[in-house]
Backbone bond lengths (Angstrom), bond angles and torsions (degrees), N, CA, C in turn:
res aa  C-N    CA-C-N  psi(-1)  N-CA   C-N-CA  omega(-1)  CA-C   N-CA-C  phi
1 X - - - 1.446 - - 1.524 110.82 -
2 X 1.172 108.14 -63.02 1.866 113.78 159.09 0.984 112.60 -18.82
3 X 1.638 122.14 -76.42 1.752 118.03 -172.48 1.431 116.74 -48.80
4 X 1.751 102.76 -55.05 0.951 105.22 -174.50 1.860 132.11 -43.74
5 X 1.403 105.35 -18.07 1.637 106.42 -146.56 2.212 59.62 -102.23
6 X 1.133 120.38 -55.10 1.393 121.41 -171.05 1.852 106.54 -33.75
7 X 1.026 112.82 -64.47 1.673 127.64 162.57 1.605 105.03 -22.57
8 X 1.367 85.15 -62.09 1.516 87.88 -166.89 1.534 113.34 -76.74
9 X 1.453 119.69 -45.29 1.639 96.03 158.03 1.468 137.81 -44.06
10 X 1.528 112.21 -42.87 1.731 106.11 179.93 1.350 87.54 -62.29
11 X 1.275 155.85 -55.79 1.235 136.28 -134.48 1.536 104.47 -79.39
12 X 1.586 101.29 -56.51 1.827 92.65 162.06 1.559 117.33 -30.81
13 X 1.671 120.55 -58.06 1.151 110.67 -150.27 1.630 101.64 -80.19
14 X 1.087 130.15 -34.43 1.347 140.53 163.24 1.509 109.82 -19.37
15 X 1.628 103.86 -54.29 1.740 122.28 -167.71 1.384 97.14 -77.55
16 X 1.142 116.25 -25.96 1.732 97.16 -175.27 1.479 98.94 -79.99
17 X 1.200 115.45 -48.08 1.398 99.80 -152.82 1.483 98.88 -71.69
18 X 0.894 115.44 -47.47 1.652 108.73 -175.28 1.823 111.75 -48.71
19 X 1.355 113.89 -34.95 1.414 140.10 167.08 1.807 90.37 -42.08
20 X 1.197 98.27 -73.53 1.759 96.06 -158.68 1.590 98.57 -83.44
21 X 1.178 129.08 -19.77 1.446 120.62 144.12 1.656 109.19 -14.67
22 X 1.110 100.15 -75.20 1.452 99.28 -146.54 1.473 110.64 -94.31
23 X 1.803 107.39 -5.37 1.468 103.21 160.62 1.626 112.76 -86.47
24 X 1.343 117.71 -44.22 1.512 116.66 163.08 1.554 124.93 -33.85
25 X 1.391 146.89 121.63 1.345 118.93 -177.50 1.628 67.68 -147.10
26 X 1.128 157.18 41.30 1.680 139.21 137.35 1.216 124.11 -62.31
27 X 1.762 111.34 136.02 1.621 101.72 177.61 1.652 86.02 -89.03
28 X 1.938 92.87 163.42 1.218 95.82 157.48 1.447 102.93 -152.35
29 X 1.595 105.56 162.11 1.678 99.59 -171.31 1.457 102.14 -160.35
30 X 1.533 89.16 148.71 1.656 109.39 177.17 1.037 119.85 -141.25
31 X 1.297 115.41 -173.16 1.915 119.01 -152.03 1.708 100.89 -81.52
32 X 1.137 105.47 146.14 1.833 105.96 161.98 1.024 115.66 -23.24
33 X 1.655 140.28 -172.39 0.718 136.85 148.89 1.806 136.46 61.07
34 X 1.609 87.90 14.89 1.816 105.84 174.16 1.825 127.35 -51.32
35 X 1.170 96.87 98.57 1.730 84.63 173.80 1.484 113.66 -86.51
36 X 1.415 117.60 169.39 1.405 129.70 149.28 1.999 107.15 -21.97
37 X 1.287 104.32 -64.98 1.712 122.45 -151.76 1.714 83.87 -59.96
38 X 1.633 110.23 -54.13 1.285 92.23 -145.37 1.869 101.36 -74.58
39 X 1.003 88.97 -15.63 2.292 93.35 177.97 1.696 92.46 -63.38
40 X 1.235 99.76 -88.40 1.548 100.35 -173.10 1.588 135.02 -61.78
41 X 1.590 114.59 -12.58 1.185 118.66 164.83 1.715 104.37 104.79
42 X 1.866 119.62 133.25 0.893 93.49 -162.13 1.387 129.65 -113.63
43 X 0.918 109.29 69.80 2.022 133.43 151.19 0.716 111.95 -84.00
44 X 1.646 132.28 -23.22 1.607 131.74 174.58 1.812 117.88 -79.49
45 X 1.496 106.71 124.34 1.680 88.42 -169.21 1.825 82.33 -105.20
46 X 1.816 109.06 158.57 1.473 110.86 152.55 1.387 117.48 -62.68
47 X 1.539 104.14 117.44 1.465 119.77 152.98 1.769 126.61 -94.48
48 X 1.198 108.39 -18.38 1.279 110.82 171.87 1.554 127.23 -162.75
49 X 1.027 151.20 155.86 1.160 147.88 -149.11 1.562 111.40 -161.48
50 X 1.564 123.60 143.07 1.309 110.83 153.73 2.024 99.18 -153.87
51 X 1.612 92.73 170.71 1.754 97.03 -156.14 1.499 82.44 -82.31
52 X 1.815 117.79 175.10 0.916 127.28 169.68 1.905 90.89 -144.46
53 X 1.771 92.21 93.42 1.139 122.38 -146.56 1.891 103.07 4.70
54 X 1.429 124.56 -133.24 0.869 120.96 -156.22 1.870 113.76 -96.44
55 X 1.494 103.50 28.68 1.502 116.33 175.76 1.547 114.96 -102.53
56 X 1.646 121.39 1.18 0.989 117.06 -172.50 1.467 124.42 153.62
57 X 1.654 118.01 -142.02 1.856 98.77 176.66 1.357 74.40 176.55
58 X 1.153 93.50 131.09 1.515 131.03 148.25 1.956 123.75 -61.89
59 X 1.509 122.51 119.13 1.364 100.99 -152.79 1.793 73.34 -119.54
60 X 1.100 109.05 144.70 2.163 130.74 163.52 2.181 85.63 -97.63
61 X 1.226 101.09 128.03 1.188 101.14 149.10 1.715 132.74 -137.04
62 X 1.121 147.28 -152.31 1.487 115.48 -174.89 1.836 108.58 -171.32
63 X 0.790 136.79 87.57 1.807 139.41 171.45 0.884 122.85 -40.98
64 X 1.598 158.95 59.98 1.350 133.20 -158.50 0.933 115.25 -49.54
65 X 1.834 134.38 -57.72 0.653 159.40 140.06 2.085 113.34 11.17
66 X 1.306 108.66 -41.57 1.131 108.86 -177.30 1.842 108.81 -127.29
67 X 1.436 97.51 -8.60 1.512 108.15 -163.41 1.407 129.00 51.30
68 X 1.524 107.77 17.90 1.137 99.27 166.69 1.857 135.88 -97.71
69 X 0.954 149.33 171.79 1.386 138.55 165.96 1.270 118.72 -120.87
70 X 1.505 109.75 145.98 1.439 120.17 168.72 1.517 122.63 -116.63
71 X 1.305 102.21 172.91 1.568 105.73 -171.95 1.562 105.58 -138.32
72 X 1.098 123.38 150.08 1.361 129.43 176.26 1.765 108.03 -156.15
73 X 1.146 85.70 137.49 1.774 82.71 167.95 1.779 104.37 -129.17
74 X 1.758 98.99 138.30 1.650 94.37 -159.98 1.477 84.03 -131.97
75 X 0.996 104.26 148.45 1.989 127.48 178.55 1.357 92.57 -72.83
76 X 1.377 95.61 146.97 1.650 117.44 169.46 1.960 102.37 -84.28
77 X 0.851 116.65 -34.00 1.533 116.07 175.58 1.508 95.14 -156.39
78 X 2.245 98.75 104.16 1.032 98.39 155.98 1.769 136.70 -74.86
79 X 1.561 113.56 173.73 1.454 89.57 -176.38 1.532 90.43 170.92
80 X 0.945 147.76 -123.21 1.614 155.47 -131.77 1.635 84.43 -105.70
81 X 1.583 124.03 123.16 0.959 143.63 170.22 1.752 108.67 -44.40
82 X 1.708 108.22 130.01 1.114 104.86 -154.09 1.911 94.49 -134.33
83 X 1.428 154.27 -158.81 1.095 167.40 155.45 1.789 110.43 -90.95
84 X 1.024 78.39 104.38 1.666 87.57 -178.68 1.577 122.33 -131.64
85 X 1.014 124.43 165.45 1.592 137.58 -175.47 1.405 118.76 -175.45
86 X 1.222 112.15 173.17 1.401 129.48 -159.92 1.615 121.08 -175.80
87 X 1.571 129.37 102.72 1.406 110.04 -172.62 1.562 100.68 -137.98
88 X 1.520 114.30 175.42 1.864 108.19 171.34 1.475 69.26 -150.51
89 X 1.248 79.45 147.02 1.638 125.77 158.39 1.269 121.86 -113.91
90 X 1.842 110.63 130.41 1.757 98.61 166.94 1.495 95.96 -108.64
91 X 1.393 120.60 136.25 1.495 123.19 -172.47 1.738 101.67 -71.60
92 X 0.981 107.72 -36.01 2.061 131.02 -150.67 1.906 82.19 -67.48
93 X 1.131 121.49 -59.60 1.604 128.57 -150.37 1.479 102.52 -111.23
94 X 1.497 133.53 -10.33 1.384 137.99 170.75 1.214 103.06 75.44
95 X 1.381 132.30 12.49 1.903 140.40 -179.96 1.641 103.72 -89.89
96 X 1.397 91.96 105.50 1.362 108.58 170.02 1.887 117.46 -104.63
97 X 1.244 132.17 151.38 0.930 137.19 179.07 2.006 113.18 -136.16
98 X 1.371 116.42 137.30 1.175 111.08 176.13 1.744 120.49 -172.49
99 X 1.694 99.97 171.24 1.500 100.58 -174.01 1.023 103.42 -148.43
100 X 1.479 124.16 142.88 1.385 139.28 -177.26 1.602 122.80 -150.95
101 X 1.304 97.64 141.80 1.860 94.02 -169.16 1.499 106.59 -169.09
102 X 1.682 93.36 -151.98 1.734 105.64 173.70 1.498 96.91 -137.81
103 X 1.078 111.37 109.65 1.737 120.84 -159.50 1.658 97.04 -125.53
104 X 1.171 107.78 164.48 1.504 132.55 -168.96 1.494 103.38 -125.08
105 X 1.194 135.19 -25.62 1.345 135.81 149.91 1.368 160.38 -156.42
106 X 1.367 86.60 6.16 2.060 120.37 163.89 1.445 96.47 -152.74
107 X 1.412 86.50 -177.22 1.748 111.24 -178.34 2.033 92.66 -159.80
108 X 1.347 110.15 105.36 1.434 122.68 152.58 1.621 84.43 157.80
109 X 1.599 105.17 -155.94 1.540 127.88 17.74 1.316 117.53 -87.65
110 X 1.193 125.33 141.34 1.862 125.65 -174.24 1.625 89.40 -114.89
111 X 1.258 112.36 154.98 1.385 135.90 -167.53 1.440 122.43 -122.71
112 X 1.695 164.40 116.95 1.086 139.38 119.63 1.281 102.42 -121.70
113 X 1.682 85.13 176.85 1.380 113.53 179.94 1.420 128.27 -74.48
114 X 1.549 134.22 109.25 1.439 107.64 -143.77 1.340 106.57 -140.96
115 X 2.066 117.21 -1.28 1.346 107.08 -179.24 1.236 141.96 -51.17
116 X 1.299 116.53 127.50 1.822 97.07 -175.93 1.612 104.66 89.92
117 X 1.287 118.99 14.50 1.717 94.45 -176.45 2.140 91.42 -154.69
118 X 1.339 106.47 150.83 1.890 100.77 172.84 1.358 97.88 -72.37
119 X 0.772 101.86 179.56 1.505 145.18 -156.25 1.373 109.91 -137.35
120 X 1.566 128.12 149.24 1.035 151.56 149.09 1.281 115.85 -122.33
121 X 1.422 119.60 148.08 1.996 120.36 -178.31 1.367 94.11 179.69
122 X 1.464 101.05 163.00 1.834 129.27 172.79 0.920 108.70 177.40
123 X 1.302 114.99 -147.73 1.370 115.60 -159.52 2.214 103.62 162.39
124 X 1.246 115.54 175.11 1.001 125.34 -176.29 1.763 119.97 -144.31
125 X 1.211 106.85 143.76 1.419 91.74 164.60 1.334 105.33 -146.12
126 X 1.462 127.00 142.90 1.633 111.58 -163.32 1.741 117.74 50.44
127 X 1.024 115.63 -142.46 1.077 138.96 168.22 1.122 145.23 -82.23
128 X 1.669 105.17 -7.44 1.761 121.47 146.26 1.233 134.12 -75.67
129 X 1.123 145.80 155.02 1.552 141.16 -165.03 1.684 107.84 -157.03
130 X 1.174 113.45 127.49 1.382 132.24 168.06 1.177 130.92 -101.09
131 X 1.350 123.59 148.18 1.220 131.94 164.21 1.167 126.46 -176.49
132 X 1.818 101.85 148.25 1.663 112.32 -154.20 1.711 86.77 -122.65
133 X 1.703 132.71 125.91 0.967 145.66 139.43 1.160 126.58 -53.01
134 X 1.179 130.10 148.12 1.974 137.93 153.67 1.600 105.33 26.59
135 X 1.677 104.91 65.48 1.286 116.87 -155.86 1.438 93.06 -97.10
136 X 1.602 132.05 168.02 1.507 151.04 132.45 1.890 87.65 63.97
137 X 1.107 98.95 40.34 1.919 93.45 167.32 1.507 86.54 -144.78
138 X 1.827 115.49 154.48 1.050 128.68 -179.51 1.579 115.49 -91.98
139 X 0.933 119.25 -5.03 1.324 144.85 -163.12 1.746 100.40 -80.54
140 X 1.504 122.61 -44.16 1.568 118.74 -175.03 1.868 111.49 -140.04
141 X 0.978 125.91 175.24 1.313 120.84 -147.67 1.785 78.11 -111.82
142 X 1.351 106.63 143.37 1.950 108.67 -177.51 1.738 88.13 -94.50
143 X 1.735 91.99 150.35 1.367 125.09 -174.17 1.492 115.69 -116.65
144 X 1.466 135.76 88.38 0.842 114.41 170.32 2.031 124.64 -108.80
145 X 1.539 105.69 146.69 1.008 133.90 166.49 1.682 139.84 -75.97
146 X 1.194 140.36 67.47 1.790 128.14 -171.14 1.617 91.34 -81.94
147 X 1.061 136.37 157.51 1.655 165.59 176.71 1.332 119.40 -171.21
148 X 1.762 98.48 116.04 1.726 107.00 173.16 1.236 91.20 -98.68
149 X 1.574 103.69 148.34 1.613 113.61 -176.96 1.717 110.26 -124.38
């Protein structure tokens, strides 16, 4: 039953973003040299990370301070506006957060509330796609996913 409802969230979350993919069509752009801190602001430290093969990386970041986390996914060399996204999921509370577009060198910052509970997040750039399962909690073993589409 677990997996199953699990299945069925990535697939929801899959549909949105691709959903607002294709209603989103804004460029947006920022300076070289983009970190995690400066997308999400910096009280947020990196807690986790994964590549989106060789176009970039997906950043988990985390506030104690507020307990909340963010996500960003930032190009390894921004440049000619590309399809991008970025989302977290908390499975425990059903609070999802996310961003999707045609960006020139990130896609977020997306926001929830996540102390005390895993996490799910990814993100895309082009035609690669990520994703990190029942992440940064001790409670389940993290799952990750790369898919070119």
């Amino acid at each position: 039953m677990g997996s199953m409802r699990n299945v069925a969230v990535a697939g929801a979350l899959g549909a949105l973003v691709v959903g607002a993919m294709a209603v989103s069509g804004t460029a947006a752009s920022a300076a070289p040299n983009v970190t995690p801190q400066r997308v999400c602001g910096s009280a947020y430290k990196t807690v986790n990370s994964v590549a989106v093969g060789s176009l970039g990386t997906v950043y988990l970041t985390y506030n104690s301070s507020n307990g909340k986390n963010c996500v960003a996914t930032i190009r390894a060399n921004p440049g000619t506006a590309k399809d991008m996204s970025t989302y977290v999921y908390v499975p425990d509370t059903d609070e999802w957060a996310g961003d999707s577009g045609t960006y020139t060198s990130y896609a977020g910052p997306a926001y929830v509330y996540g102390k005390g509970h895993c996490v799910s997040w990814g993100g895309n750039i082009a035609n690669v796609y990520v994703s990190v399962d029942n992440s940064n909690c001790a409670a389940r073993q993290e799952h990750r996913v790369t898919e070119i589409r």
